[in-house]
PQR file with spaces between the fields and no chain letter, atoms N, CA, C, O and H, PARSE charges and radii, in Angstrom:
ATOM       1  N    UNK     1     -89.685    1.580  -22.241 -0.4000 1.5000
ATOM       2  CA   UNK     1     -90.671    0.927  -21.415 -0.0000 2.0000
ATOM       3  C    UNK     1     -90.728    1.624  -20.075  0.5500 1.7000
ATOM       4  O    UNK     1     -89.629    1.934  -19.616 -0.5500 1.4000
ATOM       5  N    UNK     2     -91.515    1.851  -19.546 -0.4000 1.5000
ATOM       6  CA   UNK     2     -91.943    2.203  -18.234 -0.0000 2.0000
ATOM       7  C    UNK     2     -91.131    1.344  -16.868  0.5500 1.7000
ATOM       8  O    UNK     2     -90.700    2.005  -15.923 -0.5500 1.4000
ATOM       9  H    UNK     2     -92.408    1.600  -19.918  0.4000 1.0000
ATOM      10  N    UNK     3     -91.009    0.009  -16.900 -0.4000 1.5000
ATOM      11  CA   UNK     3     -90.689   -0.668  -15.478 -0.0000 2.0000
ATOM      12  C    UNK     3     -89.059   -0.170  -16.241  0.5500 1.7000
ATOM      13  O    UNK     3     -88.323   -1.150  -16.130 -0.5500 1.4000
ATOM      14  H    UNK     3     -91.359   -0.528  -17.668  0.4000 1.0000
ATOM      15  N    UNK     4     -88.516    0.668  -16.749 -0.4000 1.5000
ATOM      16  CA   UNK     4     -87.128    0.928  -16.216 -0.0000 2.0000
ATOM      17  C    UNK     4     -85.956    0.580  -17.380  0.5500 1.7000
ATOM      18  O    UNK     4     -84.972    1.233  -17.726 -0.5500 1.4000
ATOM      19  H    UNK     4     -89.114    1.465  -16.839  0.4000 1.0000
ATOM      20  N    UNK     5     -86.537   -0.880  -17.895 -0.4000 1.5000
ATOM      21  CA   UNK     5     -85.634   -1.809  -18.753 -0.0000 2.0000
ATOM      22  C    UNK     5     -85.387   -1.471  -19.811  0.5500 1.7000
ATOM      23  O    UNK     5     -86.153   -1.071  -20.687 -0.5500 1.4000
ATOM      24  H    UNK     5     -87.337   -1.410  -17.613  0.4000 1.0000
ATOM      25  N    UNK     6     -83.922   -1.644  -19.831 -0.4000 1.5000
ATOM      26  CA   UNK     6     -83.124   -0.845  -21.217 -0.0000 2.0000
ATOM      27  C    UNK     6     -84.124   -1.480  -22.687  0.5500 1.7000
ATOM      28  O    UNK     6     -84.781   -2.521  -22.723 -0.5500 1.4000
ATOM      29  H    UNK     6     -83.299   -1.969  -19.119  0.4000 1.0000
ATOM      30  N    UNK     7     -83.981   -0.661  -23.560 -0.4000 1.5000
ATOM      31  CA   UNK     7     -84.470   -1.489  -24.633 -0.0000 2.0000
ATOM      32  C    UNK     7     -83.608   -2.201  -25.844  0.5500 1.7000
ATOM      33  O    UNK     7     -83.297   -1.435  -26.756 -0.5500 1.4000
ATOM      34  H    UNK     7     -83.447    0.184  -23.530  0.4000 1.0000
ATOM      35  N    UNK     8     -83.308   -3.167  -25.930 -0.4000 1.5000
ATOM      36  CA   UNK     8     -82.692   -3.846  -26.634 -0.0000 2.0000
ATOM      37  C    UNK     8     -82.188   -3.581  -28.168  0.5500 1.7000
ATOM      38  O    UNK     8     -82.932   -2.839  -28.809 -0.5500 1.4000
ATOM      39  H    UNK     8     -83.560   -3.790  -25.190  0.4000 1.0000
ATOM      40  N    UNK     9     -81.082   -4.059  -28.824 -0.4000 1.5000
ATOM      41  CA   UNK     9     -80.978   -3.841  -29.658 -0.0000 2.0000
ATOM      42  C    UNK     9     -81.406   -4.555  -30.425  0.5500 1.7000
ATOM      43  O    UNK     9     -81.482   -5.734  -30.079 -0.5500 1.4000
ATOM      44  H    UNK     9     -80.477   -4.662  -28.303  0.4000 1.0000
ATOM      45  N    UNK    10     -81.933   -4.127  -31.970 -0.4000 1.5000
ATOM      46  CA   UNK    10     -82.603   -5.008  -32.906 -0.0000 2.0000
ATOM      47  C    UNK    10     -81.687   -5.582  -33.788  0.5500 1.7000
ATOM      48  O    UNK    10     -80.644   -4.935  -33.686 -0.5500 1.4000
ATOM      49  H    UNK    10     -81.871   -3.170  -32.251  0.4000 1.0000
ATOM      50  N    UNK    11     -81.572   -6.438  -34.566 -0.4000 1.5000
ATOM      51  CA   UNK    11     -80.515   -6.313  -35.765 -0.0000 2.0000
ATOM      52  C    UNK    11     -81.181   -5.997  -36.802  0.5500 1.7000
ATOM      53  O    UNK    11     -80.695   -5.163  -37.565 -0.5500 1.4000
ATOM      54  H    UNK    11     -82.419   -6.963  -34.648  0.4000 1.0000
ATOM      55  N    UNK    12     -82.989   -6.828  -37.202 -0.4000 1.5000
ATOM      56  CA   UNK    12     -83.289   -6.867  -38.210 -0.0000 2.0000
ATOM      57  C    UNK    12     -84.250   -5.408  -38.205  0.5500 1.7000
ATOM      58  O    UNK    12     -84.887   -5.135  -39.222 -0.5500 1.4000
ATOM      59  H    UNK    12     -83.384   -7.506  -36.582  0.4000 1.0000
ATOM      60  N    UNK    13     -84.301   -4.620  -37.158 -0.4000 1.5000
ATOM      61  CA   UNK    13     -85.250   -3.572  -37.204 -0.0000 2.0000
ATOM      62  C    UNK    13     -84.294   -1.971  -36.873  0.5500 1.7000
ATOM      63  O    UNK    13     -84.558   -0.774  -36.987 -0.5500 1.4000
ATOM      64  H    UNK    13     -83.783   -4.841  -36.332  0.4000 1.0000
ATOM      65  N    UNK    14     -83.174   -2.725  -36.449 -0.4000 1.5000
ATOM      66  CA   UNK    14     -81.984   -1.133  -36.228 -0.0000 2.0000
ATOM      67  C    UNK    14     -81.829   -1.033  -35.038  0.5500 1.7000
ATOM      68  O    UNK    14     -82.712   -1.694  -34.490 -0.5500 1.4000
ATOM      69  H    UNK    14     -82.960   -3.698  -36.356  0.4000 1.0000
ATOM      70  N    UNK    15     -81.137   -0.531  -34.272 -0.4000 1.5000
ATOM      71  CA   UNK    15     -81.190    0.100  -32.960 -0.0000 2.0000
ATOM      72  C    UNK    15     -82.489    0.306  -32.456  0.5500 1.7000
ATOM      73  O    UNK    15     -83.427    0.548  -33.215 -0.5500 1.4000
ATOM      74  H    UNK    15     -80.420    0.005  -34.718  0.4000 1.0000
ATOM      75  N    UNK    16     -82.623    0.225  -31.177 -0.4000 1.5000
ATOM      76  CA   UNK    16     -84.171    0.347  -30.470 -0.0000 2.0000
ATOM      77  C    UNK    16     -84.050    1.404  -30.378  0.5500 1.7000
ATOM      78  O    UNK    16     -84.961    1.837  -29.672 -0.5500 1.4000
ATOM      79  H    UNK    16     -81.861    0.028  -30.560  0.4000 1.0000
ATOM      80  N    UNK    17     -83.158    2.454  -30.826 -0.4000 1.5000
ATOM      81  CA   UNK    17     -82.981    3.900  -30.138 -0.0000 2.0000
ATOM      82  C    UNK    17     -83.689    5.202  -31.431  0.5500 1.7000
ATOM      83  O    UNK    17     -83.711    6.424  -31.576 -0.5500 1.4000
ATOM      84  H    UNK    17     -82.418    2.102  -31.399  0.4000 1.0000
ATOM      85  N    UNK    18     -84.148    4.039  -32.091 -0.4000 1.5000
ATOM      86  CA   UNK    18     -84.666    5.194  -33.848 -0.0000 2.0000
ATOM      87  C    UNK    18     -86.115    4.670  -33.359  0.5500 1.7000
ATOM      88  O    UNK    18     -86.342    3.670  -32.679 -0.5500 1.4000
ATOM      89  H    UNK    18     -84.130    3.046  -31.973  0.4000 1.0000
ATOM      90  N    UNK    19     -87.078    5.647  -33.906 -0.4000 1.5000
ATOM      91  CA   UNK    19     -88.527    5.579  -33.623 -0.0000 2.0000
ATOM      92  C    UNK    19     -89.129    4.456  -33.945  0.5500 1.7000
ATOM      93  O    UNK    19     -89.990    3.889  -33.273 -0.5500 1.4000
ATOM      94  H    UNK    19     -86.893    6.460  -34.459  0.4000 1.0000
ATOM      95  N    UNK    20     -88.610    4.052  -35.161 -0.4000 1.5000
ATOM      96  CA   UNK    20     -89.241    2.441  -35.169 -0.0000 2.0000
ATOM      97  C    UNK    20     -88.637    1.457  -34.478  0.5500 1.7000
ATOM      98  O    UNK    20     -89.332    0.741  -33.757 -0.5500 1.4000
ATOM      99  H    UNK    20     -87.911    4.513  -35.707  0.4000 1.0000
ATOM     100  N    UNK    21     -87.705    1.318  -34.543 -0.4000 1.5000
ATOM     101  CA   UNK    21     -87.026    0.181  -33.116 -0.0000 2.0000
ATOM     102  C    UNK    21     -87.581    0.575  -32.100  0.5500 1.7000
ATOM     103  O    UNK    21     -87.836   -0.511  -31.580 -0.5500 1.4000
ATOM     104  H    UNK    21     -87.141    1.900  -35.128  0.4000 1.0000
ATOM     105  N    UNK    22     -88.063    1.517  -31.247 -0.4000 1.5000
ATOM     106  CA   UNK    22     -88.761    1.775  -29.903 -0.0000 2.0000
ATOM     107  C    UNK    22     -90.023    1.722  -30.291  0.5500 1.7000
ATOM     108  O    UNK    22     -90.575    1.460  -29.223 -0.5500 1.4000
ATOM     109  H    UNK    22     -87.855    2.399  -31.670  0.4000 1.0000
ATOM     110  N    UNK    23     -90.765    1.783  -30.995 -0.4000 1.5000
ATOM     111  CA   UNK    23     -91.794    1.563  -30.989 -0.0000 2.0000
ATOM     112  C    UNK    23     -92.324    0.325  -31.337  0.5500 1.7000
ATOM     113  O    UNK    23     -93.546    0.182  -31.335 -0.5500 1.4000
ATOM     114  H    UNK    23     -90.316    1.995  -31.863  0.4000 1.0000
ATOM     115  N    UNK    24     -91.120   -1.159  -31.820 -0.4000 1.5000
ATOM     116  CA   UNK    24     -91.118   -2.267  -32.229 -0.0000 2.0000
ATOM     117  C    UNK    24     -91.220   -2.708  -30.991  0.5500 1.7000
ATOM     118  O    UNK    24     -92.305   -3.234  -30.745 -0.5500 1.4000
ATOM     119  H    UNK    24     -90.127   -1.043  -31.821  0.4000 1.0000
ATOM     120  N    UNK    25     -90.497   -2.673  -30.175 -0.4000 1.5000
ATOM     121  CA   UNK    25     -90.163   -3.028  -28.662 -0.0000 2.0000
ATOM     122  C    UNK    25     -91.016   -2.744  -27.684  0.5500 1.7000
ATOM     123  O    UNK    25     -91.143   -3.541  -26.755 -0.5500 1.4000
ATOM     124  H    UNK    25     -89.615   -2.246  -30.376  0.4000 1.0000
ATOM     125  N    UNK    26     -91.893   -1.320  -27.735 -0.4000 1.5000
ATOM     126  CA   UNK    26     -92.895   -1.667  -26.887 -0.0000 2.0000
ATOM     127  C    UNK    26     -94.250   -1.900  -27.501  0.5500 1.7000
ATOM     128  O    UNK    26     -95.199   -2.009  -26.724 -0.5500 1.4000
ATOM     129  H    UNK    26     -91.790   -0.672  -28.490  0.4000 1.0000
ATOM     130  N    UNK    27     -94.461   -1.988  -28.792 -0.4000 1.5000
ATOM     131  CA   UNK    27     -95.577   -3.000  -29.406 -0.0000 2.0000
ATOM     132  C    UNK    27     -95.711   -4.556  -28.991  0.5500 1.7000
ATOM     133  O    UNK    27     -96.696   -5.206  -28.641 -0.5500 1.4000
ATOM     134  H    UNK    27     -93.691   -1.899  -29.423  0.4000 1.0000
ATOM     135  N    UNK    28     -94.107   -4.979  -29.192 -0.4000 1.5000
ATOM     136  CA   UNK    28     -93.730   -6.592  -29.043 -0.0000 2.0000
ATOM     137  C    UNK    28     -94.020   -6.906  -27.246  0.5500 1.7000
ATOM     138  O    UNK    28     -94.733   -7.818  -26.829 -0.5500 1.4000
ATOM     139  H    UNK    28     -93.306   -4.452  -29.477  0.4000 1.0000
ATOM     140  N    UNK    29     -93.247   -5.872  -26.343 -0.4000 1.5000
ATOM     141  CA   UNK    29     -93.630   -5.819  -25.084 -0.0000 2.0000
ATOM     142  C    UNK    29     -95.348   -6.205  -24.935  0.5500 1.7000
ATOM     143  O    UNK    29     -95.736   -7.314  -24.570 -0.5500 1.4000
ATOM     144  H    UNK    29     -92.668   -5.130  -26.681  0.4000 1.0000
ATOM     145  N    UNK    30     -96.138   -5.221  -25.244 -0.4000 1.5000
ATOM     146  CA   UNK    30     -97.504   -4.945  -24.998 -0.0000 2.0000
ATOM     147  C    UNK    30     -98.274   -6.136  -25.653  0.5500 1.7000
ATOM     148  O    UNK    30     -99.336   -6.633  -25.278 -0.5500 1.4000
ATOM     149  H    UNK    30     -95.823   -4.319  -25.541  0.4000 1.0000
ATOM     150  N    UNK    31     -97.392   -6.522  -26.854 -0.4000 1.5000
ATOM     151  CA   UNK    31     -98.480   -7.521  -27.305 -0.0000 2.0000
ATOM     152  C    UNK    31     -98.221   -9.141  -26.532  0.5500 1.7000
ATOM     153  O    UNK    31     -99.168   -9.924  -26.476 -0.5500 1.4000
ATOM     154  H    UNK    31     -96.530   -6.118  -27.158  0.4000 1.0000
ATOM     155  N    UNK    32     -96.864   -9.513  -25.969 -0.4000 1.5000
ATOM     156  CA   UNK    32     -96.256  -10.186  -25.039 -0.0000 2.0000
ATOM     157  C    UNK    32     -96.632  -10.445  -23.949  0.5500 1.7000
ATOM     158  O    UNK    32     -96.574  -11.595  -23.515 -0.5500 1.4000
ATOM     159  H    UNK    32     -96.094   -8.876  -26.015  0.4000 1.0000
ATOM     160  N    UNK    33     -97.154   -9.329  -23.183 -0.4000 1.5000
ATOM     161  CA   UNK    33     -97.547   -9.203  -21.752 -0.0000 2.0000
ATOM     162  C    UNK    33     -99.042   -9.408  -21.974  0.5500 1.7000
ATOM     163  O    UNK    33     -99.611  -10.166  -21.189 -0.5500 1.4000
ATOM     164  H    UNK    33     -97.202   -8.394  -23.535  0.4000 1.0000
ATOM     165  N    UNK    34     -99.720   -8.851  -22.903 -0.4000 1.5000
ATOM     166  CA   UNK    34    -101.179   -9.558  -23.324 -0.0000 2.0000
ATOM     167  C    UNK    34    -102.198   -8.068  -23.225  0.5500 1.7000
ATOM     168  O    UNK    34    -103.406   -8.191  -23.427 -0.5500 1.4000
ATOM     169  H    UNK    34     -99.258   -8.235  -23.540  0.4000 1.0000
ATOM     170  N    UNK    35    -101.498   -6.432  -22.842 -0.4000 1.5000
ATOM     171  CA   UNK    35    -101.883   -5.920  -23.394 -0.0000 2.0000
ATOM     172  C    UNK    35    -102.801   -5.313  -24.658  0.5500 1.7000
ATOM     173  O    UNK    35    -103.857   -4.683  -24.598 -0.5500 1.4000
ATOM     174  H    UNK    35    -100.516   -6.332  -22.678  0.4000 1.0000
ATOM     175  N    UNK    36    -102.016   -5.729  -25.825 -0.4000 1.5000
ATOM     176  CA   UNK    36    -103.014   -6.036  -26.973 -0.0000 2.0000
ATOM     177  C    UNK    36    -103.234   -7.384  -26.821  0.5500 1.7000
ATOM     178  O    UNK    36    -102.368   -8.258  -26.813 -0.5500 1.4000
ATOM     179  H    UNK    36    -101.158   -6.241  -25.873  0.4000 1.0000
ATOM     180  N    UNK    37    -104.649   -7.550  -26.675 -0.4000 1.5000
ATOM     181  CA   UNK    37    -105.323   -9.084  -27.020 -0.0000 2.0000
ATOM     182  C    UNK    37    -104.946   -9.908  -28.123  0.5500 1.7000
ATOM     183  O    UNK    37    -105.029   -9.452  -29.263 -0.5500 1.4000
ATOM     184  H    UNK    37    -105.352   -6.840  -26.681  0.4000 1.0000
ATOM     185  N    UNK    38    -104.472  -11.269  -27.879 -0.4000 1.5000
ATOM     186  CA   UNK    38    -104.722  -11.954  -29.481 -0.0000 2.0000
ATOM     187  C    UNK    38    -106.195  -11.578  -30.010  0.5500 1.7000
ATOM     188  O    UNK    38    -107.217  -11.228  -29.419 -0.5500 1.4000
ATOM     189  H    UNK    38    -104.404  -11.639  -26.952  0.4000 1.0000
ATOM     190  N    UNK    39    -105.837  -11.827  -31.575 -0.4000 1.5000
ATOM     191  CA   UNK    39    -107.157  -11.155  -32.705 -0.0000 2.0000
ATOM     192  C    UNK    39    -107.460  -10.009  -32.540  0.5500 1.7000
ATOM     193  O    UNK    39    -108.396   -9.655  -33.256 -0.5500 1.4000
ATOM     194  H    UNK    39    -105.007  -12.111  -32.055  0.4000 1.0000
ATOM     195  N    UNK    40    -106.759   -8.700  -31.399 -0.4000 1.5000
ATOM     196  CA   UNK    40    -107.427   -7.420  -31.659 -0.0000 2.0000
ATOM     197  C    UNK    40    -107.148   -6.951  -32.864  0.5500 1.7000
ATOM     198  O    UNK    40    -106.385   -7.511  -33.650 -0.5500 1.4000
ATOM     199  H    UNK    40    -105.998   -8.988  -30.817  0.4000 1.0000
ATOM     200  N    UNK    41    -107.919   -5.602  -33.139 -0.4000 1.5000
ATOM     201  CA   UNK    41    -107.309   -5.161  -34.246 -0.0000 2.0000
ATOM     202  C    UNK    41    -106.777   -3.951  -34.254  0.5500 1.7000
ATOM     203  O    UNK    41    -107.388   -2.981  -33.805 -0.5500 1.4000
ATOM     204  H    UNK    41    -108.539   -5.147  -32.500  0.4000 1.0000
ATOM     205  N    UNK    42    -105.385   -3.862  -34.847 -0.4000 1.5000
ATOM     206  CA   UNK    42    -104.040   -2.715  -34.367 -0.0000 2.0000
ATOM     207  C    UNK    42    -104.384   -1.487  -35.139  0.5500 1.7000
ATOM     208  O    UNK    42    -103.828   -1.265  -36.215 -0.5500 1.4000
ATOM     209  H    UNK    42    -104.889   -4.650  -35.212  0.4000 1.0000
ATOM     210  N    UNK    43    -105.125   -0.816  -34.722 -0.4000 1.5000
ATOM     211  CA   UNK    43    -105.519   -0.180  -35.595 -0.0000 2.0000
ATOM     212  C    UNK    43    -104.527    1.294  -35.230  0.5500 1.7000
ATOM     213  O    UNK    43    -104.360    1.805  -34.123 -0.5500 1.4000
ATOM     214  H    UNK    43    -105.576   -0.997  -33.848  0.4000 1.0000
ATOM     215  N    UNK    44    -103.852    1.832  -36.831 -0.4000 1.5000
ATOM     216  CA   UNK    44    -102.663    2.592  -36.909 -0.0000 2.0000
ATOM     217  C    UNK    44    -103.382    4.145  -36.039  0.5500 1.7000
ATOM     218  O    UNK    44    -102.859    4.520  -34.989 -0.5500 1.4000
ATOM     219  H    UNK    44    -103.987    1.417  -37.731  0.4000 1.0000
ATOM     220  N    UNK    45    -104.233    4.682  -36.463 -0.4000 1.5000
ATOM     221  CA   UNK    45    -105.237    5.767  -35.894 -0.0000 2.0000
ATOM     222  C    UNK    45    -104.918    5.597  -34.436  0.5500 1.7000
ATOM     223  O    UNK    45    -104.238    6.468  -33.893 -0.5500 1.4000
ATOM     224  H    UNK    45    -104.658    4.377  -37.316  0.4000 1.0000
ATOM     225  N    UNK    46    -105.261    4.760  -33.880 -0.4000 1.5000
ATOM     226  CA   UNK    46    -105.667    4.582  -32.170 -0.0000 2.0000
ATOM     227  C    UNK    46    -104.174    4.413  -31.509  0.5500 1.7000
ATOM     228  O    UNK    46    -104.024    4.923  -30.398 -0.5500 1.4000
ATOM     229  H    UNK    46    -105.813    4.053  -34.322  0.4000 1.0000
ATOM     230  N    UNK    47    -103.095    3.759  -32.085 -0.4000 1.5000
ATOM     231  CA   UNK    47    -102.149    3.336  -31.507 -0.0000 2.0000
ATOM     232  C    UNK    47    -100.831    4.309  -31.617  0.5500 1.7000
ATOM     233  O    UNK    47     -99.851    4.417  -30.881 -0.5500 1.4000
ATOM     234  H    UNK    47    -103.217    3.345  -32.987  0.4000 1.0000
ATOM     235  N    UNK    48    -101.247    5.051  -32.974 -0.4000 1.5000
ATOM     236  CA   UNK    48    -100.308    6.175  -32.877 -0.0000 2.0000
ATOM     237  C    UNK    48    -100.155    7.542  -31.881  0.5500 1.7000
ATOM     238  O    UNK    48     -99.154    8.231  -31.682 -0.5500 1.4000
ATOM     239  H    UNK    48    -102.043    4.963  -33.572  0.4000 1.0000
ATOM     240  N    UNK    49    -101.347    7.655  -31.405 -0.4000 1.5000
ATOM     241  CA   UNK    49    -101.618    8.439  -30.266 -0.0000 2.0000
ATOM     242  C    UNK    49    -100.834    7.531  -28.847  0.5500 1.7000
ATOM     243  O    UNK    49    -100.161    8.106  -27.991 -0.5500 1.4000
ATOM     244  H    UNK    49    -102.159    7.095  -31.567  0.4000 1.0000
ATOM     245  N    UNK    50    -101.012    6.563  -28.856 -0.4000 1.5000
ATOM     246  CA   UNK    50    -100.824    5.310  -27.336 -0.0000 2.0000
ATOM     247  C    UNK    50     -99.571    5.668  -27.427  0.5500 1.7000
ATOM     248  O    UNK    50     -99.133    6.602  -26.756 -0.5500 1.4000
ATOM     249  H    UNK    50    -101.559    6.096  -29.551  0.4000 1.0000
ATOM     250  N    UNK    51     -98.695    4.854  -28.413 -0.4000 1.5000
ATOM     251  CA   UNK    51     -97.190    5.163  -28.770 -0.0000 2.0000
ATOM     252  C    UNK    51     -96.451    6.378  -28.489  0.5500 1.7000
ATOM     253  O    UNK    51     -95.355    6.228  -27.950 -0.5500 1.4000
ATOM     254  H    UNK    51     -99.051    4.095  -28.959  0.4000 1.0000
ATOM     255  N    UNK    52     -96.816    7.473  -28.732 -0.4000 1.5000
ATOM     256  CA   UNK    52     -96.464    8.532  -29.214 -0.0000 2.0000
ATOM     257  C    UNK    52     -95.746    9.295  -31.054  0.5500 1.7000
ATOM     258  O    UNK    52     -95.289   10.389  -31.383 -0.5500 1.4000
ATOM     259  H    UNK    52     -97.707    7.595  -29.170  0.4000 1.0000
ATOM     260  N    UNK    53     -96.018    7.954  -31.809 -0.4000 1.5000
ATOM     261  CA   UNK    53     -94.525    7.830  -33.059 -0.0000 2.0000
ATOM     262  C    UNK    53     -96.324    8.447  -33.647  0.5500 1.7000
ATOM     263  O    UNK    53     -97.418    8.663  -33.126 -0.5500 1.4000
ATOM     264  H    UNK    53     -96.390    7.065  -31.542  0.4000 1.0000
ATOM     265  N    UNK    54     -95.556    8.530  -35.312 -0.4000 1.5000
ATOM     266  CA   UNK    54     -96.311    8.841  -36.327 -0.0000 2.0000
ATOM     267  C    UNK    54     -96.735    7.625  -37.143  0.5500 1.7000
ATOM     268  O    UNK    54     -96.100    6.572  -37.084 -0.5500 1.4000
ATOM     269  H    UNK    54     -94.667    8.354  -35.735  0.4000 1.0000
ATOM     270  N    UNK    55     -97.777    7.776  -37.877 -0.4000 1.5000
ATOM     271  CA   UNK    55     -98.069    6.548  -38.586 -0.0000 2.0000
ATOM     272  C    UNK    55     -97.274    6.103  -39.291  0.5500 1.7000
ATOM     273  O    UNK    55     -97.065    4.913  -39.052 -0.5500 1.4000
ATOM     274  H    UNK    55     -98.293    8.632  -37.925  0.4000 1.0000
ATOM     275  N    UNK    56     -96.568    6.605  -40.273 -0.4000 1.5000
ATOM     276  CA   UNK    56     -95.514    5.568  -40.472 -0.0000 2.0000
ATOM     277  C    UNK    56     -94.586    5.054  -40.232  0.5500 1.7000
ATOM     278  O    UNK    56     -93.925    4.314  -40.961 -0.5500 1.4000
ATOM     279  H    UNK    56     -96.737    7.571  -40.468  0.4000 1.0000
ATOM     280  N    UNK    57     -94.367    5.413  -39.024 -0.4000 1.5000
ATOM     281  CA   UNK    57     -93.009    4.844  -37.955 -0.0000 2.0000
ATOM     282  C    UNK    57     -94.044    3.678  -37.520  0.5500 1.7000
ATOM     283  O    UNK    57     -93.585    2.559  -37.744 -0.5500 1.4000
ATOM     284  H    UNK    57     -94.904    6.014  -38.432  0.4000 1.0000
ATOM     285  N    UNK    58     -95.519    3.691  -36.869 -0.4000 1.5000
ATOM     286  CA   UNK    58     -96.087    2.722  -36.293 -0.0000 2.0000
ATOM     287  C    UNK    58     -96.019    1.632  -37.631  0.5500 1.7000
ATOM     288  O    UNK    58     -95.511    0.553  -37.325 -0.5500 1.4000
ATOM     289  H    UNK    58     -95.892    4.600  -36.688  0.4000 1.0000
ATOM     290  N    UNK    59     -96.373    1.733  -38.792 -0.4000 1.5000
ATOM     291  CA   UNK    59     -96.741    0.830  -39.563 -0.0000 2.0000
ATOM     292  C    UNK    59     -95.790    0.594  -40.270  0.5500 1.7000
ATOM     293  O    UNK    59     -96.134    0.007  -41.296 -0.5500 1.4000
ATOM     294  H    UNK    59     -96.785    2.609  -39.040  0.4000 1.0000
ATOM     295  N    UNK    60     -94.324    0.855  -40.165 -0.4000 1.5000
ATOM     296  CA   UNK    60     -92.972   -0.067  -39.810 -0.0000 2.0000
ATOM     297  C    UNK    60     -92.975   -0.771  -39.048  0.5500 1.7000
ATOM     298  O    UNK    60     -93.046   -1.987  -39.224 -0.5500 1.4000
ATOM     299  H    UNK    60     -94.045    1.332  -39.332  0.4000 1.0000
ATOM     300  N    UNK    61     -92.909   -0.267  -38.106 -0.4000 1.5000
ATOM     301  CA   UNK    61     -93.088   -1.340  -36.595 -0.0000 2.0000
ATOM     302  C    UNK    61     -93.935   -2.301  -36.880  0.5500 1.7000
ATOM     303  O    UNK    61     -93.354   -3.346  -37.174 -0.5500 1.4000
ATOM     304  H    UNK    61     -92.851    0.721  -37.963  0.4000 1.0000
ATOM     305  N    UNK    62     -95.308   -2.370  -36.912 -0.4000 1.5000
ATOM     306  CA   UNK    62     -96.371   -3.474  -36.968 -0.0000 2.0000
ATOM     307  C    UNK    62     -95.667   -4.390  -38.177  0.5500 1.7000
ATOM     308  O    UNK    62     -95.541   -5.574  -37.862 -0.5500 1.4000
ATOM     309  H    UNK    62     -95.780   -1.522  -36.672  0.4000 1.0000
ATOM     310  N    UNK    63     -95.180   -4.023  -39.538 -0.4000 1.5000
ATOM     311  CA   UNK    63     -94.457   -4.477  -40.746 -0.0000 2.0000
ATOM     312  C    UNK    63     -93.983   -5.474  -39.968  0.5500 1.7000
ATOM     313  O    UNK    63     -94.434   -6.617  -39.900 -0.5500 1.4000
ATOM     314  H    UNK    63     -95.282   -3.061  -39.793  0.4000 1.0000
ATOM     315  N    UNK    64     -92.497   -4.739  -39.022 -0.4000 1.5000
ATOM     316  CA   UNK    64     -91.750   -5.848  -38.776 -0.0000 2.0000
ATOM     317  C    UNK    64     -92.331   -6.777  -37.630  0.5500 1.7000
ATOM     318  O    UNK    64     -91.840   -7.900  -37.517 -0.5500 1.4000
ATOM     319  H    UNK    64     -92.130   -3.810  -39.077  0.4000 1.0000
ATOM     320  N    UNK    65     -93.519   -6.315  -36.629 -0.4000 1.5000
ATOM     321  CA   UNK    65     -94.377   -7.676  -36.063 -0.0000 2.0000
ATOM     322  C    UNK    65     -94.695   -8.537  -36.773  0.5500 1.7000
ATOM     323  O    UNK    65     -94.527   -9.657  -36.291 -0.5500 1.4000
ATOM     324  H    UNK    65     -93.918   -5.403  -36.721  0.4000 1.0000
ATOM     325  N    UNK    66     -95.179   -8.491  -37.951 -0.4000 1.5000
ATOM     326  CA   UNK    66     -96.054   -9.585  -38.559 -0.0000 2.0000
ATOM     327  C    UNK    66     -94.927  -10.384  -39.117  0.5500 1.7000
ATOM     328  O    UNK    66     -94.994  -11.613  -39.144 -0.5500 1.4000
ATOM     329  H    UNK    66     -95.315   -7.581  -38.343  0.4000 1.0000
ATOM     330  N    UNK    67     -93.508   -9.483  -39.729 -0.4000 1.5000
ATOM     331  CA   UNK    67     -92.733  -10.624  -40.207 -0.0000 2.0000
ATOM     332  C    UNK    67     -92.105  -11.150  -38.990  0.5500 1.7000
ATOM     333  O    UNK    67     -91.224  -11.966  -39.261 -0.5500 1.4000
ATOM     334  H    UNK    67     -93.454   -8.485  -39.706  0.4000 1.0000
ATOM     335  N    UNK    68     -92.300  -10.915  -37.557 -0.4000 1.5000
ATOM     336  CA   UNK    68     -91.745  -12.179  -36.936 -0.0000 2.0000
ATOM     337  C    UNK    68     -92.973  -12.856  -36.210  0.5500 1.7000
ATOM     338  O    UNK    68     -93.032  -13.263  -35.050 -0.5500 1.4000
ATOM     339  H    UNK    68     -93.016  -10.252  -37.338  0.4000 1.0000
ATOM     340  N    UNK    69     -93.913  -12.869  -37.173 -0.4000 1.5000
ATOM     341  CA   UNK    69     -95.431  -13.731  -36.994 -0.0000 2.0000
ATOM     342  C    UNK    69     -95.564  -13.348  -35.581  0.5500 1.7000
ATOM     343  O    UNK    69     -95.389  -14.231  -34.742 -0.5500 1.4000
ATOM     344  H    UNK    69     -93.865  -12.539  -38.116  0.4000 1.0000
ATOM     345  N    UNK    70     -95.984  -11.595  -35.025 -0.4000 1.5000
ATOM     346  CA   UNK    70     -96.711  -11.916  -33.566 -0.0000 2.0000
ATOM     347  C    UNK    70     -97.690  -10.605  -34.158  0.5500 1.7000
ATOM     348  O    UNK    70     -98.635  -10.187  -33.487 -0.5500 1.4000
ATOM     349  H    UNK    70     -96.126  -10.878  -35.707  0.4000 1.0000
């Protein structure tokens, strides 16, 4: 994350320190802070560029958003 703050460890997603744990963390951040709008749509194309990860590191990540319903 940008303001500095360590990124946390996951249990159910791995260490925040593997591409999908960091990219879980600042999806969950962004979608938290209200960045992504409720009902936008996450679209893997647009966000893999934002992120920096590859699509299927992003669409792990989003995987494990939806299973903790955000």
């Amino acid at each position: 994350m940008s303001d500095g703050t360590p990124l946390p460890s996951l249990s159910h997603a791995g260490p925040a320190n593997t591409l999908v744990g960091a990219a879980y963390v600042k999806l969950r951040h962004d979608i938290v802070q209200g960045r992504l709008p409720p009902g936008s749509r996450l679209r893997v194309e647009h966000l893999k560029d934002d992120y920096g990860v590859g699509a299927g590191t992003l669409r792990e990540a989003l995987a494990l958003l939806v299973s903790d319903a955000l």
